[in-house]
C-alpha positions in Angstrom: 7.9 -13.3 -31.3 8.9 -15.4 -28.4 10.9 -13.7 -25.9 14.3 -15.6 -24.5 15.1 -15.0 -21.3 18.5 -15.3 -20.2 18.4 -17.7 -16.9 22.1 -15.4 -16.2 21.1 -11.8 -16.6 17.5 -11.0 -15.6 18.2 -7.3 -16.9 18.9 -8.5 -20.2 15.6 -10.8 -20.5 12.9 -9.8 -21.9 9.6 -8.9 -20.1 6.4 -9.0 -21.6 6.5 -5.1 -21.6 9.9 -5.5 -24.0 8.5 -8.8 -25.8 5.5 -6.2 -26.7 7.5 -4.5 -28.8 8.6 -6.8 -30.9 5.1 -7.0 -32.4 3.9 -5.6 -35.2 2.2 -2.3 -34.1 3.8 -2.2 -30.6 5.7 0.5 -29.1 9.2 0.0 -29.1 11.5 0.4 -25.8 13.3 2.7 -26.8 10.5 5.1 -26.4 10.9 4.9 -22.8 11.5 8.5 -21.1 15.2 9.3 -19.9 15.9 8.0 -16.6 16.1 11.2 -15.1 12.6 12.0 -16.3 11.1 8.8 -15.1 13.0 9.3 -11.6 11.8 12.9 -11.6 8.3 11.1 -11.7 8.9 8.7 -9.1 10.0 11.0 -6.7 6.7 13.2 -6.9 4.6 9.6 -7.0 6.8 8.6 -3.8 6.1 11.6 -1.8 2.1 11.5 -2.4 2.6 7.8 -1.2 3.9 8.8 1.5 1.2 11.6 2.3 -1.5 8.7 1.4 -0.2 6.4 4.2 1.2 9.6 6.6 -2.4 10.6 6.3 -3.9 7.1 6.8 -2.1 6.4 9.9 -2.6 8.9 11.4 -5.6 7.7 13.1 -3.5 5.1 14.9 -1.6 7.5 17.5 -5.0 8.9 18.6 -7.0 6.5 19.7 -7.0 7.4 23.0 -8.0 11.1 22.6 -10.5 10.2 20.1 -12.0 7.6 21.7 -12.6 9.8 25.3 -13.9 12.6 23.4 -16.1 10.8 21.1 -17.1 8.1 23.7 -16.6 5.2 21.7 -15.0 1.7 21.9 -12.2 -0.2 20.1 -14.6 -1.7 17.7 -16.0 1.2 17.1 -12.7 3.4 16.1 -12.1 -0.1 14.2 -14.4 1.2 11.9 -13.4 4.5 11.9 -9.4 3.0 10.9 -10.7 0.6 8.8 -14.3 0.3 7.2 -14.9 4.0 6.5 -11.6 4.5 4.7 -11.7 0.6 2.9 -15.3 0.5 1.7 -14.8 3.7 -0.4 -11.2 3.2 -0.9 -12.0 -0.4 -2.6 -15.0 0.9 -4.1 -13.6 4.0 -5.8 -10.7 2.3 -6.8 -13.0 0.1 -9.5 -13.8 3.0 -11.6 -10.7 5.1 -11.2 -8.4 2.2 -12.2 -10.8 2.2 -15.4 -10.1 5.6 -15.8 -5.8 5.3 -15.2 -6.2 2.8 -18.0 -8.1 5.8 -20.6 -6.9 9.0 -19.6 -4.5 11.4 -18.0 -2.8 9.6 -15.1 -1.4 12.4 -13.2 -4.6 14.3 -14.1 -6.1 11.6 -11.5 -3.3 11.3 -9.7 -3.2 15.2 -8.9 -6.8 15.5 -8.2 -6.9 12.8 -6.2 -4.3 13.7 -3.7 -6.4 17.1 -3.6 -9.4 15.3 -2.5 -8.2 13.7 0.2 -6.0 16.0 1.5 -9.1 18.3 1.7 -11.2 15.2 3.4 -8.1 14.7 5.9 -8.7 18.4 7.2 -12.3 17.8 7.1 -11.9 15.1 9.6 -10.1 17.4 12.3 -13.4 19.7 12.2 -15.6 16.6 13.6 -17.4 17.0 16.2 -18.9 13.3 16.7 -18.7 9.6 15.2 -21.2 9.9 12.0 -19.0 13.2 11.2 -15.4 11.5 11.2 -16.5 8.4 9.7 -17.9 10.6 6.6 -14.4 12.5 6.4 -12.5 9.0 6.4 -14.7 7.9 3.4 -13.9 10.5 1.6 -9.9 10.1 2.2 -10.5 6.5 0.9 -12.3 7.3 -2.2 -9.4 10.2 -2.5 -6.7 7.5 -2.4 -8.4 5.0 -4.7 -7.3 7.2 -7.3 -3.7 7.3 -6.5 -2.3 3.3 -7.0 -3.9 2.3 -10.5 -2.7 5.3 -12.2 0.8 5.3 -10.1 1.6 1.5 -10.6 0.3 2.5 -14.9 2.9 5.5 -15.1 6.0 3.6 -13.5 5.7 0.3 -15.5 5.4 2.5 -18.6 8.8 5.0 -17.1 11.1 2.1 -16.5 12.4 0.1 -18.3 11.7 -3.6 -17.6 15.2 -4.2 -15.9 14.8 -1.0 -13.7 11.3 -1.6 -13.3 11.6 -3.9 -9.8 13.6 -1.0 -8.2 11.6 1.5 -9.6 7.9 0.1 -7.9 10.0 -1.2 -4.7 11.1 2.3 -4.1 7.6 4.1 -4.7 6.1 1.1 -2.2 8.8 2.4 0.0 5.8 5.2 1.3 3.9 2.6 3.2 6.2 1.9 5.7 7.5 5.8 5.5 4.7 7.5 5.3 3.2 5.0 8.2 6.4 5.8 10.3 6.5 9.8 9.5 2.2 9.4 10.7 3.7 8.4 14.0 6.8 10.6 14.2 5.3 13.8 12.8 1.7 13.0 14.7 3.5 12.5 17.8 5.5 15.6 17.8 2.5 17.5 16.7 -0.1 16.2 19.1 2.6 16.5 22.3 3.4 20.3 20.9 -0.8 21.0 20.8 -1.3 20.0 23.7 1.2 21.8 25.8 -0.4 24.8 24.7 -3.1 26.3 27.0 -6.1 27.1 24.3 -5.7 26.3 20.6 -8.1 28.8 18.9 -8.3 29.3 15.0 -9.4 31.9 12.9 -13.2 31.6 11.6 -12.4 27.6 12.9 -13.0 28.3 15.9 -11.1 26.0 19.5 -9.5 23.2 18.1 -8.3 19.9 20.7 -4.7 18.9 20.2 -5.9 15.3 18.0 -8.1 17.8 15.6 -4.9 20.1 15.0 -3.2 17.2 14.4 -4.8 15.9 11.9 -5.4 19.0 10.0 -1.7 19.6 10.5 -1.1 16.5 8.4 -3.5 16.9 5.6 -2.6 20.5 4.5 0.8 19.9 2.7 -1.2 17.5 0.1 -3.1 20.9 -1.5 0.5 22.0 -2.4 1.6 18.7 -4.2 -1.6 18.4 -6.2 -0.3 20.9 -8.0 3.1 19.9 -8.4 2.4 16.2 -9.7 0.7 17.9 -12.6 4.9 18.1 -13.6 4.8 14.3 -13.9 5.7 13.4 -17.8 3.1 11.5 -19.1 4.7 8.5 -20.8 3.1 6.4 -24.0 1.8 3.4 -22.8 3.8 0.2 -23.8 2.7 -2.5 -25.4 0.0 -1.6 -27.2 -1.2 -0.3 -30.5 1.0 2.7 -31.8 -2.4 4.8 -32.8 -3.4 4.4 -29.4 -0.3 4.1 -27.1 0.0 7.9 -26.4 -3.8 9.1 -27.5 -5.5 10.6 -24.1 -8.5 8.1 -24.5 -6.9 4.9 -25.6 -9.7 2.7 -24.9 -9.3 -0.1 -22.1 -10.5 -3.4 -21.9 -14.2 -3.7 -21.1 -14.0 -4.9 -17.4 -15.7 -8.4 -18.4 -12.6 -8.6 -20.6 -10.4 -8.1 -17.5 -12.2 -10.1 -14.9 -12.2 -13.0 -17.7 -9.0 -12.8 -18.5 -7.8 -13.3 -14.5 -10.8 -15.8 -14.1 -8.9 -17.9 -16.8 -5.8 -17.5 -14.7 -7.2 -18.2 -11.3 -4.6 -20.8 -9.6 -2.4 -17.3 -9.9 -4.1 -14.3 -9.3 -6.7 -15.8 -6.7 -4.4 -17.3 -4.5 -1.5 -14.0 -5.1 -4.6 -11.5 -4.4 -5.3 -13.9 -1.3 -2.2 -14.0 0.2 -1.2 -10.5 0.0 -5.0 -9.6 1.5 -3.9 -12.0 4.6 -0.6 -10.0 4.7 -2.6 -6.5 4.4 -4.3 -7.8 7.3 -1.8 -8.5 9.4 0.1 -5.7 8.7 -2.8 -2.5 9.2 -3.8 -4.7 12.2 -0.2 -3.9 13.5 -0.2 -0.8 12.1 -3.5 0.7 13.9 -2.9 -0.9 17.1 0.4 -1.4 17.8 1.2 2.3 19.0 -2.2 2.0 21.2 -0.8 -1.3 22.7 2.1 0.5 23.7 0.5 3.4 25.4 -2.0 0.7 27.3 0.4 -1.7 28.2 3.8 -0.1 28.6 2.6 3.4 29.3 5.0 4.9 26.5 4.5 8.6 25.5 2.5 9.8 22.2 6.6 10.8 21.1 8.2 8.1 22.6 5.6 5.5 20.2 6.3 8.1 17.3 9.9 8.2 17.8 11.0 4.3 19.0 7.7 2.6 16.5 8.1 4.8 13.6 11.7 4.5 13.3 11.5 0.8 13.4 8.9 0.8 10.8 11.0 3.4 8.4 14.2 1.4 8.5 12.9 -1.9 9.0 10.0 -1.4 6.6 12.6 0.5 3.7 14.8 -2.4 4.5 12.3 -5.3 3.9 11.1 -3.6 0.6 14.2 -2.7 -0.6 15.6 -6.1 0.4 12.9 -7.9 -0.6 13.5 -6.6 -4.5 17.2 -7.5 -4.3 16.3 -11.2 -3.1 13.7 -11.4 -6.2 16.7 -10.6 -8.4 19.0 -12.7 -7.1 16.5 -15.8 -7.7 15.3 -14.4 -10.8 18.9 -14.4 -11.9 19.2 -18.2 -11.2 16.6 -19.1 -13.3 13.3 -19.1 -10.9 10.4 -17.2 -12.9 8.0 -17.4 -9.6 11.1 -15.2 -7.8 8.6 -12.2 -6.6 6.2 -14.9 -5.3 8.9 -17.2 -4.0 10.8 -14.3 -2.1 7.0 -13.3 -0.4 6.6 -17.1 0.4 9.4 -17.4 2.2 9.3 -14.0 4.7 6.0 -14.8 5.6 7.3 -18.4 6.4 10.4 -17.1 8.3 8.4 -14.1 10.2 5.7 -16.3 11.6 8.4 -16.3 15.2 8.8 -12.7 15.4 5.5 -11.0 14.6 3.6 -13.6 16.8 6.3 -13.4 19.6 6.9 -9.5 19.9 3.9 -8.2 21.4 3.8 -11.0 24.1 7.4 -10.5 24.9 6.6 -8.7 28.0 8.8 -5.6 27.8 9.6 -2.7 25.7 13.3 -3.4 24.9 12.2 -7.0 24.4 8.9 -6.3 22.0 11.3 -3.8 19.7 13.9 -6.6 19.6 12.2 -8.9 17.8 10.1 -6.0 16.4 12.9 -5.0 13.9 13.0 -8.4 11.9 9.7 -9.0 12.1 9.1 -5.7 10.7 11.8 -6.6 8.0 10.1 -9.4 7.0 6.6 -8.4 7.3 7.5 -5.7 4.8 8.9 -7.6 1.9 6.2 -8.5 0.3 5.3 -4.9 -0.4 7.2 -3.8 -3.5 7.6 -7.2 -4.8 4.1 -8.1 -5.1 3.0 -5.1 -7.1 5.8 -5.7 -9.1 4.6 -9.6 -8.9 1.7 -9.1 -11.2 1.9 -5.6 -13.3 4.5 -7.0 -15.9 2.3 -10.0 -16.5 -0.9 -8.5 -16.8 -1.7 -6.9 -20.6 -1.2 -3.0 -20.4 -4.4 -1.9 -21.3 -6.2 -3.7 -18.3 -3.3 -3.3 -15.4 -5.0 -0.3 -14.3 -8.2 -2.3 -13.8 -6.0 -5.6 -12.3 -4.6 -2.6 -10.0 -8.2 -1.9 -8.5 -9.1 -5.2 -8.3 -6.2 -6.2 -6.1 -6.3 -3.0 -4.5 -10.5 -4.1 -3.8 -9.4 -7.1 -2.3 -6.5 -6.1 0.0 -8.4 -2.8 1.3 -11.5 -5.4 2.3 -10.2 -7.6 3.6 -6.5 -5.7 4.9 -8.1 -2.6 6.5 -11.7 -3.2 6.5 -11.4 -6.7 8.6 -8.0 -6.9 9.8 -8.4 -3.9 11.5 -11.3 -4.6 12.8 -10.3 -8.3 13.4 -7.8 -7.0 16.2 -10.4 -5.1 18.2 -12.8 -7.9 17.9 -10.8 -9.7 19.9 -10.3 -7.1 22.1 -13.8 -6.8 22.9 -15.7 -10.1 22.5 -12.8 -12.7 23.0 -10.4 -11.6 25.6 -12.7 -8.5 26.9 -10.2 -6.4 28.4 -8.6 -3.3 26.8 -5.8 -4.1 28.8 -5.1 -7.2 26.5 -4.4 -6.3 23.3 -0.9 -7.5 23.0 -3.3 -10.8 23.2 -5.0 -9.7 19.9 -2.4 -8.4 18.2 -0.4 -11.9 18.8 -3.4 -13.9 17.6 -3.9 -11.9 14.3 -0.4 -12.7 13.7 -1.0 -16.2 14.2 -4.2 -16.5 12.1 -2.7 -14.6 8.8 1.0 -15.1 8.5 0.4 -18.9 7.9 -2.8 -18.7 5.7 -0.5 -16.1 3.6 2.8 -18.6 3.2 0.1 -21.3 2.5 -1.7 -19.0 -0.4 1.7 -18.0 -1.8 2.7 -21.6 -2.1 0.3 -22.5 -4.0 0.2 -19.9 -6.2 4.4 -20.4 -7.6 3.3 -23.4 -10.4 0.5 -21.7 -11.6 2.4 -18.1 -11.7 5.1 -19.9 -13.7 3.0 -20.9 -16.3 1.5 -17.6 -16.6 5.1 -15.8 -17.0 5.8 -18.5 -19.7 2.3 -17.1 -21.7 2.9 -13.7 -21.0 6.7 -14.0 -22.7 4.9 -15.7 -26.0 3.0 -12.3 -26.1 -1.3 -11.7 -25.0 -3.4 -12.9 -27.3 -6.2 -11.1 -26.6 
C-alpha cells in the first residue's frame, strides 16, 4: 500500500518504517516499545556516544606532551589521531554492521564499548610510537561496533514521528563527548601534573598525558555492563517470523551494495558530502585546541574550558537545531528537508569556519567560533537520520558501516592528516597552523554544499520509492 503523506503534519505521514506495516507480514507500529523504554535506551546509547568521542578526542589536548616525549612530528601524531583509529574503525565497522543487522544489538553494543574502553587504557601504558598506534587501532575497531547497531535499535524504538529527535539527540555525543575530552582532559592533565611523582601500583610512574588517558577510558568497563539493560526491540518492517528472531538473516552484502549502486545520484553524493564535512570537522577537532596553545599560548584548562564549552553548546545547538529546521521544511512539503537543511549550513558557514582561526585574537577566533560551530554541527543528527528511514531494515545496519567506511576514511584518516600536511610540507612552520586549519575549511565546506546540492533531486525520488514500499 502506498503511503500519503500529509504536506501539513510530517508526524502524521507515513515513513517507510510505518508504510512497512501495512504489508502483509510486516510488523505493525504499534509494536513499538513505550516511550519511556525507548528513552531509557537512548540515554544508555547517548552516554556510550559520548565515551566513544570523550575517548577519541582525547588525543587532541595532548599533542604537545606526546609529541616531546615520543619525538615525533605533526604528521606523525596525524596518524596517531587519525589513520590508526580510521583504518580499523572503517574496517571493523563492515562486518559488525553485518552482525547489528543478525544478532543481539546491545550484545555488540556492550562488548564493544568494553573493548575499547580496555584499548583506551592500553594506550596510556605506551612507551613509544608503534605502541600507541596499536592501542588507537584497537579503540577504532572497538567503536566500529557501536553506530550500526545504535542507529538499528533507535529507528526500531521510535516511532517514525519521534524518530528525528530521537537520533539528533543520541548524535548529540559528538560534540559532547568531544567537548567533555577537552574539559575533563584538561582538568585531569593540569591536576597530574601538579603533582611531584605519579606512581601506580604494579603500573609502575605514570606522566601526566598517560594518567590522563587512562583516566578517561576506565568509566567505559562500568557501562558495558549496564547497556546489557537496553530492551531489544523487534525489528520493523520486515517479516513477522523473523522480526524479533536473534538471527534474522540480513541481506547478503552484494544485495546491499546493489541496492545503493542502483541509487547512486543519492547515496554517493550524501556519503560524499558528509565525508567532506567529517573532514572538516575532526580536522578542527584535533587541531584546533593545539592551535590555541601554539599561537595564543592558552592553558591545557583554559582550551578545555573556553573550546569545549563552545563545542557543547554550539555543537548541541546545531544538532538540535538542525532537526527542528528539517521539520519545519518537511512540514511544508520538501521531502529532501534533512539534505536541504545540511546544504544550506555548509553554504552559510563557509565565512565563519574559514574566518575564525585567522581572526588574530582569542576573543575574536571564539566569536565567530560559536556560529561556525553552530553550523558546522547541523549536519550531524540530520544526516543519520537523512538515510536510515529510506534504507530497507534488514540492510541499514550494513548502509550504517558503509557510510560509517567512508566518513572515518576520508573524515579522520585524511582530514586529519590533511591539516598537518599542510603544516609540514606547505606552510612549514608549526607556528602556522591557524594557516591550515583556515585552508581545510576552505577546501571542504564548498565541495560539501556542492555534493549536497546535487544530491536533493535524486534523494527525492528515492523518498517517493521508499513510501510505495522495497521491493526487494
Amino acid at each position: 500500500m502506498r503511503a500519503q503523506q500529509n504536506s501539513d503534519d510530517p508526524t502524521k505521514a507515513q515513513t517507510p518504517s510505518s508504510a512497512a506495516a501495512d504489508r502483509p507480514g510486516a510488523v505493525d507500529v504499534d509494536e513499538y516499545p513505550s516511550l519511556a523504554s525507548a528513552n531509557y535506551g537512548l540515554s544508555l546509547l547517548f552516554s556510550a556516544y559520548v565515551l566513544s568521542f570523550l575517548d577519541r578526542q582525547i588525543l587532541s589536548l595532548l599533542v604537545g606532551p606526546i609529541r616531546e616525549t615520543l619525538e615525533i612530528t605533526d604528521s606523525q601524531y596525524g596518524l596517531l589521531m587519525g589513520v590508526s583509529f580510521a583504518l580499523m574503525y572503517a574496517v571493523a565497522g563492515l562486518p559488525l554492521g553485518r552482525l547489528a543487522d543478525r544478532f543481539s544489538r546491545r550484545a555488540i553494543i556492550s562488548g564493544s564499548v568494553l573493548f575499547w574502553s580496555l584499548a583506551t587504557c592500553a594506550g596510556g601504558l605506551s612507551k613509544n610510537f608503534a605502541q600507541l598506534f596499536v592501542s588507537r587501532m584497537g579503540v577504532g575497531a572497538g567503536e566500529a561496533g557501536l553506530a550500526p547497531a545504535a542507529y538499528s535499535l533507535i529507528a526500531d524504538s521510535f516511532r517514525p514521528q519521534h524518530f528525528g529527535y530521537a537520533m539528533a539527540t543520541y548524535k548529540l555525543g559528538v560534540k559532547i563527548g568531544g567537548g567533555l575530552a577537552l574539559l575533563i582532559g584538561g582538568v585531569l592533565y593540569d591536576y597530574y601534573a601538579g603533582l611531584d611523582e605519579l606512581v601506580v601500583p604494579v603500573i609502575g610512574a605514570l606522566l601526566p598525558w598517560q594518567a590522563t588517558i587512562i583516566s578517561v577510558g576506565l568509566p567505559g568497563v562500568l557501562l558495558s555492563i549496564l547497556l546489557l539493560t537496553i530492551p531489544e526491540p523487534t525489528r520493523k518492517g520486515v517479516p513477522a517470523s523473523v522480526a524479533g528472531a536473534a538471527q534474522a538473516q540480513p541481506f547478503p552484502m552484494k544485495v546491499v551494495l546493489g541496492y545503493l549502486w542502483t541509487r547512486k545520484a543519492m547515496y554517493v553524493n550524501l556519503f560524499l558530502g558528509s565525508s567532506m564535512l567529517a573532514m572538516a570537522g575532526y580536522g578542527n577537532a584535533a587541531w584546533y585546541p593545539e592551535f590555541l596553545s601554539r599561537v595564543y599560548g592558552m592553558s591545557k584548562s583554559d582550551i578545555g574550558l573556553y573550546y569545549g564549552s563552545v563545542m557543547m553548546v554550539g555543537g548541541s545547538i546545531g544538532v538540535m537545531g538542525a532537526a527542528w529546521v528539517a521539520q519545519r521544511l518537511l512540514a511544508r512539503g520538501h521531502t529532501d528537508g534533512y539534505v536541504r537543511t545540511i546544504f544550506y549550513a555548509a553554504l552559510i558557514a563557509i565565512p565563519f569556519v574559514v574566518g575564525a582561526p585567522l581572526a588574530g585574537s582569542p576573543e575574536l577566533t571564539f566569536l565567530l567560533l560559536g556560529p561556525g560551530m553552530v553550523l558546522s554541527a547541523a549536519y550531524i543528527g540530520v544526516m543519520a537520520a537523512s538515510f536510515s528511514l529510506i534504507t530497507p531494515n534488514r540492510m541499514r545496519g550494513q548502509a550504517t558501516a558503509i557510510y560509517i567506511f567512508c566518513t572515518s576514511i576520508l573524515g579522520m584518516a585524511v582530514g586529519i592528516s590533511c591539516v598537518a600536511w599542510f603544516t609540514d610540507y606547505v606552510y612549514r612552520s608549526d607556528e602556522l597552523l591557524h594557516y591550515s586549519l583556515a585552508t581545510t575549511n576552505a577546501i571542504f565546506y564548498p565541495a560539501a554544499a556542492l555534493l549536497f546540492w546535487r544530491c536533493m533531486p535524486a534523494y527525492r525520488r528515492v523518498v517517493r520509492e521508499a513510501e510505495k514500499g522495497w521491493d526487494l
